[in-house]
MARLUMSE-421721 format. One line per 10 residues: number of its first residue (from 1); for each residue x, y, z of C-alpha. Coordinates in steps of 0.001 Angstrom, whole numbers, padded with zeros to 6 digits. Each point is the difference from the previous one (the first is absolute). Layout:
BEGIN
NUM = X:Y:Z; ...
This chain:
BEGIN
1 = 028601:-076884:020136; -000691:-003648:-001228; 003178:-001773:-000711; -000450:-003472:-002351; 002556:-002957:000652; 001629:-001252:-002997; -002347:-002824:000580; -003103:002002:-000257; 001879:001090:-003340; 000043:-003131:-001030
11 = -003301:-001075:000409; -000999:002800:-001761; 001583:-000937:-002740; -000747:-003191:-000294; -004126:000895:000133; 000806:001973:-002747; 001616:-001061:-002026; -002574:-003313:000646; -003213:002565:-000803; 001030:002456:-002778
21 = 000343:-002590:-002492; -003246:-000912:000347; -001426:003485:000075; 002232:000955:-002476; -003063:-000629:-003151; -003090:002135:-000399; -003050:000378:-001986; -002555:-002784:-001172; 001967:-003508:-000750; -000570:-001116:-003497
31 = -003462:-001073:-000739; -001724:001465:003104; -002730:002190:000143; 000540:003262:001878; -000856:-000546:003956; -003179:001437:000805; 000535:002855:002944; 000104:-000711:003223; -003313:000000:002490; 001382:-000993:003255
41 = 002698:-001568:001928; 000743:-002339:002410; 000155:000093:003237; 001498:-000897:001717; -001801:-002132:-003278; -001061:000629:-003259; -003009:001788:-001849; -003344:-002191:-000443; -001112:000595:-003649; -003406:001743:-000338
51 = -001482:-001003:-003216; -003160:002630:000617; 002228:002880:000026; -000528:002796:-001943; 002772:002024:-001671; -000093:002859:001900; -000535:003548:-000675; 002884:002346:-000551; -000504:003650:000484; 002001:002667:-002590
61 = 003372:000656:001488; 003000:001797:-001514; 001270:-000831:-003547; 002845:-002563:001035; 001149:-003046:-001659; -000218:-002955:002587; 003147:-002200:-000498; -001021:-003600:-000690; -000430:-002217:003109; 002332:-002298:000961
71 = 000306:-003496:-001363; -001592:-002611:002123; -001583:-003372:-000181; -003288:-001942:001368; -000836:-002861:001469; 000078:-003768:-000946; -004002:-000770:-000563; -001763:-002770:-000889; -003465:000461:-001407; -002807:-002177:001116
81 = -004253:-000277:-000866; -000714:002457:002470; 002987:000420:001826; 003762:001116:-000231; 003047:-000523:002203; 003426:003029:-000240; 003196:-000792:001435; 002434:002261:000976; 003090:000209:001892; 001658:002637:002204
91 = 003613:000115:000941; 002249:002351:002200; 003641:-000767:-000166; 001676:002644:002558; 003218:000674:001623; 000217:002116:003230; 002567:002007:001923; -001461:001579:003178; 002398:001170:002883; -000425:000071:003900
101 = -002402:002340:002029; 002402:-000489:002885; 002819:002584:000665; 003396:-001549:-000468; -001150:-003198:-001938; 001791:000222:-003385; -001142:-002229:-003059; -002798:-000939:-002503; -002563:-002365:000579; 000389:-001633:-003721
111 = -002447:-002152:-001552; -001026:-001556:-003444; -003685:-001457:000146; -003217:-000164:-001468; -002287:002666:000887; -002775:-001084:-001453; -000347:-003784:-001627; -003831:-000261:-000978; -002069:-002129:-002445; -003431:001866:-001447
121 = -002709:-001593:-001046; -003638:001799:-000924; -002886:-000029:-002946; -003039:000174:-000379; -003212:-002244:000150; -003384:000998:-001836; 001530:002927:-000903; -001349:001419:003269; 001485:-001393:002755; 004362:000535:-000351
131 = 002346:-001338:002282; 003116:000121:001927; 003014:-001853:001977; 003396:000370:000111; 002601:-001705:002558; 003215:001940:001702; 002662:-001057:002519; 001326:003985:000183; 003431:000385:000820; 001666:-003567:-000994
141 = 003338:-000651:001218; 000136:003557:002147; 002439:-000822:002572; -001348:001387:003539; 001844:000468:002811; -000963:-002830:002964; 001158:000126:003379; 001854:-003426:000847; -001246:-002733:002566; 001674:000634:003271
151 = 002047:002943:-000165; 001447:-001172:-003427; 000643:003040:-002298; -002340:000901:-002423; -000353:-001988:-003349; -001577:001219:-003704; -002861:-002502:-000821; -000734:000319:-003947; -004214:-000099:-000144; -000833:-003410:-001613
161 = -002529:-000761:-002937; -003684:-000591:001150; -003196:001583:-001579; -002734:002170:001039; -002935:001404:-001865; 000444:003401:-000287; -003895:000771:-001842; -002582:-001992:-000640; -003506:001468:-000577; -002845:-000055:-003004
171 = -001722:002833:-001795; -003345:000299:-001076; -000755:002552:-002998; -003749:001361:001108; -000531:002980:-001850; 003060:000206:-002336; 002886:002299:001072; -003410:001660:002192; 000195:-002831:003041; 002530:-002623:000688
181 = -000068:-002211:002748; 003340:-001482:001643; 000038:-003087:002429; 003200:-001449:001518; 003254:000554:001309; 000870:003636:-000868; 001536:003199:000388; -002890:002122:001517; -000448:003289:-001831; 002770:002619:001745
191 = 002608:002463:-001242; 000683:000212:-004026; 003977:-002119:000920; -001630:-002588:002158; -001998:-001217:-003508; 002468:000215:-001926; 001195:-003435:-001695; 003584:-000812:000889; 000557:-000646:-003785; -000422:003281:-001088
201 = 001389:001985:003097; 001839:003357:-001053; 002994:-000400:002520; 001573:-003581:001304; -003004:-000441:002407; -002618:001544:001795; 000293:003129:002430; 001188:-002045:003185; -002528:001897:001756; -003015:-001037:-001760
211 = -000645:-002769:001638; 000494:000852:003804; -003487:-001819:000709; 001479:-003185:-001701; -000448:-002196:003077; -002460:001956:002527; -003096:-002171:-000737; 001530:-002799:001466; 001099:-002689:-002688; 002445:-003332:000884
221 = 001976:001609:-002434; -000183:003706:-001658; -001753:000095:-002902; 001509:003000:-001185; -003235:002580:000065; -001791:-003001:-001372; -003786:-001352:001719; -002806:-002121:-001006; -003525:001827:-000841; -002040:001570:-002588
231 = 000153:002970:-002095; -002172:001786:-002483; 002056:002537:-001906; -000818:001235:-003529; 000666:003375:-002698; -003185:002419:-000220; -000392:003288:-001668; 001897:-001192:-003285; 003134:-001324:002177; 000396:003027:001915
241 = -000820:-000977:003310; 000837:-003429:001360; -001462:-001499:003395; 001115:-003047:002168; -001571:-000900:003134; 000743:-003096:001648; -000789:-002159:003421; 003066:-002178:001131; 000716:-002233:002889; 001631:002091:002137
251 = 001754:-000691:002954; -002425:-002733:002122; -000518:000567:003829; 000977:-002967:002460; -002303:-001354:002029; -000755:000764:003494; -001730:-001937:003150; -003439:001188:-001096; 000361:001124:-003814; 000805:-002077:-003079
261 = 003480:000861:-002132; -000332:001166:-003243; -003849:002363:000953; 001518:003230:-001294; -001017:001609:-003645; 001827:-000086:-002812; 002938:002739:-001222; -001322:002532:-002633; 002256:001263:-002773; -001419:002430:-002495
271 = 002132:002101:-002702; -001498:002796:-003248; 002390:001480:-002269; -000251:002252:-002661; 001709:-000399:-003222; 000490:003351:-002030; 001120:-002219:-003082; 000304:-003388:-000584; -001826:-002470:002299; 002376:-002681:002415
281 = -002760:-003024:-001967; 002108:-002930:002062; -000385:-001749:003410; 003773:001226:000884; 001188:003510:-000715; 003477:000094:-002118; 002948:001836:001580; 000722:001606:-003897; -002353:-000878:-002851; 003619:001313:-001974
291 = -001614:002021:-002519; -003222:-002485:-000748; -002132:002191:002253; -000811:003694:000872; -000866:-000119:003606; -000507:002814:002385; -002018:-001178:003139; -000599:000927:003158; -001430:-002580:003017; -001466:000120:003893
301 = -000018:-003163:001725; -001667:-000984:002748; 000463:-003630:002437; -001940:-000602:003910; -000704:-002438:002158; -001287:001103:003742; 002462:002491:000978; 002074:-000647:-002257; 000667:002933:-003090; 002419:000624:-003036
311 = -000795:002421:-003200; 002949:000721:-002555; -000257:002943:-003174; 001917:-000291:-002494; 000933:000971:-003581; 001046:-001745:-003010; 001915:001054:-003594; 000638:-001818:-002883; 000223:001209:-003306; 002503:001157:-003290
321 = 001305:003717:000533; 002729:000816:-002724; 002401:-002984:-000999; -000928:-002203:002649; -002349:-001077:002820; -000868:001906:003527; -000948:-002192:002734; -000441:001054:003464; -002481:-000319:003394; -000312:000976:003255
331 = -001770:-001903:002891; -000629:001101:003110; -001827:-002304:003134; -000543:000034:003299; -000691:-003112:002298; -001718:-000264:003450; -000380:-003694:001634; -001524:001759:002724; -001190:-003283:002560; -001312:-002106:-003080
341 = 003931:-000913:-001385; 003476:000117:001184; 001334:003111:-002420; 001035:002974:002142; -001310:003693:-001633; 001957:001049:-002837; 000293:001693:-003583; 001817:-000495:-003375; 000683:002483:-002778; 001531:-002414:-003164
351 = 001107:001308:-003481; 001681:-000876:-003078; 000537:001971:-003469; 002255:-001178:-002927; 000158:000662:-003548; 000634:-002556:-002327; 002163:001476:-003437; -000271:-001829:-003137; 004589:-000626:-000882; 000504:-001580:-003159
361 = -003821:-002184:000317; 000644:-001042:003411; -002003:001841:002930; 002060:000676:002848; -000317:002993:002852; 001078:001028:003509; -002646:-000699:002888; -000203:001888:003184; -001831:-000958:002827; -000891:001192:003350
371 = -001494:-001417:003304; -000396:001420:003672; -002205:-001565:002624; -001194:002223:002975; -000204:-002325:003107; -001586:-000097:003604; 001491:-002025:003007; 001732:-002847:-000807; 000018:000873:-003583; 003570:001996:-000496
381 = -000225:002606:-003714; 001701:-001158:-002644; 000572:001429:-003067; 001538:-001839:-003619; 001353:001559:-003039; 000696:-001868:-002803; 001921:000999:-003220; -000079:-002468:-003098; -000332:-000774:-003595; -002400:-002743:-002272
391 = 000816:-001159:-003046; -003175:-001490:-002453; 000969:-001752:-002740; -003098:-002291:-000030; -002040:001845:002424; -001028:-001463:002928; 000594:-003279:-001895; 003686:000180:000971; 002019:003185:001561; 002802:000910:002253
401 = 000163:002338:002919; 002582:001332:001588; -000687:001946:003346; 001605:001697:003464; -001810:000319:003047; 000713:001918:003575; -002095:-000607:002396; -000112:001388:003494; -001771:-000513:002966; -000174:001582:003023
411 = 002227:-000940:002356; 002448:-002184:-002143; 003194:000836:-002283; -002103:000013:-003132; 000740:-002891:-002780; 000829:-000196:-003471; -001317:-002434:-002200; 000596:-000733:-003892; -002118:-002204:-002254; -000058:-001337:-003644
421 = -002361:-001932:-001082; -001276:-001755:-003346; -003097:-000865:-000987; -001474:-002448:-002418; -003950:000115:000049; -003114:-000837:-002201; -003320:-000279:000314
């Protein structure tokens, strides 16, 4: 059972009490217009506009009333001749309990940080070419446990501002919504979660198992799933089916006494999903389009390089039913570095569902989620349950979540972990 100190109390008290107040307001502030739904998220950044899209096709479904969609709010912009620059901001406030593995270690590992701290910045140039950046240092002020010089004991060292760029790539509109092309620092096309924008995520993050490849292609750093290349990806057959194929760096050979480093081809990423309602128009998938959408999808993705092999299915749902909103997915992927990259055999199944109940014009709902990974030699099975609730007063634009975790891992005494987190995000 997970017991909470009366300082964990405390602090959850004080977040709040410091958040509710300013979630406490819905609706369109005086002299607005309405937001305009959704079309993406961000991911771990934030949707690039498509000015070429066209409102896609709806097939007849069941006479039901879709609640109105959650108030949110857009960029800053700033229009140019032939140009425009949006600003946008993403913040993560969170506080985390999470106990020992160990047998016979009592306590929570406690911590108030930022899990996310990230400017956006995008637009559009020509009206065909859009753009986009945003900066992160993840995890701000995380204390992490560091072994001591010289036998000292171990010390808590709180993770220090610095900044990284987290996406930066350009889009070309060819053919309308028919044939974009992609160049830059991006997430190649993989599992439905993995593009998912982390300002429109469903839960308080992604499935911790999405991104088990985060640092196999050899980086100085890991860039979270992310790699440099370029991708044509597009919406055919009235937004029905929609393609990505890309060709990334890759991990790059060293050299040897009679070859050059770096002779290898590139890493090949392709993914087609089929949307049985509404099309996903946006660069990043959202987590919950909260009642703006009707999504029901369903994707196989593909990603090589020499011996080296991963596909993922999954499913997505997001759309009114009664009252309120049903969202859930399922992913499932497999990974295989084989010789090509340091990531032993292994398999993930990863699933959320939540339903989000209109209570006197605020949206809030209990979220379930699931995640077991099957493992192969050094790789022990672990499986996570999590149990929480969101609450959307403005949408992605600002919310609260609330959730419990138990994760266990064979081999260890299994942990429990607790996180709240707030959000303030626009784009």
């Amino acid at each position: 059972m997970l017991r909470c100190t009366r300082s964990s109390v405390l602090v959850f008290g004080l977040l709040v009490s410091a958040a509710v107040p300013a979630l406490a307001q819905t609706g369109t502030p005086a002299g607005e217009a309405p937001p305009a739904p959704a079309t993406g998220g961000a991911t771990d950044a934030a949707p690039v506009s498509d000015p070429n899209a066209a409102p896609a096709a709806t097939p007849p479904v069941a006479a039901v009333t879709p609640p109105a969609p959650s108030a949110s709010t857009g960029p800053l912009k700033l229009e140019g001749k032939n140009a425009n620059i949006k600003l946008g901001l993403l913040l993560q406030p969170q506080y985390s309990a999470v106990s020992s593995p160990a047998a016979g270690v009592s306590g929570y590992n406690q911590n108030l940080y930022l899990r996310r701290a990230r400017i956006l910045v995008g637009g559009t140039v020509f009206g065909k070419i859009d753009y986009f950046l945003d900066t992160d240092f993840p995890n701000l002020f995380l204390a992490t446990p560091v072994a001591g010089a010289m036998g000292a004991a171990n010390t808590a060292l709180k993770a220090t501002p610095g900044l990284n760029i987290q996406d930066v790539f350009a889009t070309f509109h060819a053919i309308g919504d028919e044939l974009k092309v992609d160049v830059g620092y991006m997430l190649p096309p993989m599992a439905h979660n993995s593009l998912q924008g982390a300002g429109t995520l469903y839960s308080w993050d992604y499935f911790s198992l999405t991104y088990q490849h985060a640092n196999a292609f050899g980086a100085s750093a890991p860039p979270v799933g992310r790699d440099v290349g370029v991708q044509l990806r597009g919406l055919v057959l009235n937004g029905m089916l929609e393609y990505r194929a890309g060709m990334f760096q890759g991990i790059r050979v060293p050299a040897t006494a009679t070859e050059i480093a770096s002779r290898n081809f590139f890493r090949l990423t392709g993914r087609v999903q089929v949307n049985l309602l509404d099309a996903e128009t946006g660069y990043f998938y959202a987590g919950s389009y909260l009642g703006a959408k009707r999504i029901l999808s369903f994707g196989l993705s593909g990603d090589f390089q020499d011996n080296y092999k991963y596909f993922a299915l999954d499913g997505f749902t997001d759309q009114p039913l009664g009252p309120g909103i049903l969202t859930a997915q399922l992913n499932f992927a497999h990974w295989n570095g084989g010789t090509t990259v340091a990531l032993a055999k292994q398999s993930a199944l990863m699933g959320e569902a939540g339903y989000n109940l209109p209570v006197q014009d605020f949206k809030v709902g209990p979220i379930v989620r699931f995640e077991h990974l099957w493992g192969s030699g050094a790789v022990p099975d672990r499986t996570i349950f999590a149990l929480g609730a969101a609450f959307w007063p403005y949408g992605h634009t600002s919310n609260l979540k609330l959730f419990y975790s138990r994760i266990n891992v064979t081999g260890d005494n299994g942990v429990n972990q607790v996180n709240l987190q707030w959000q303030v995000y626009f784009f």
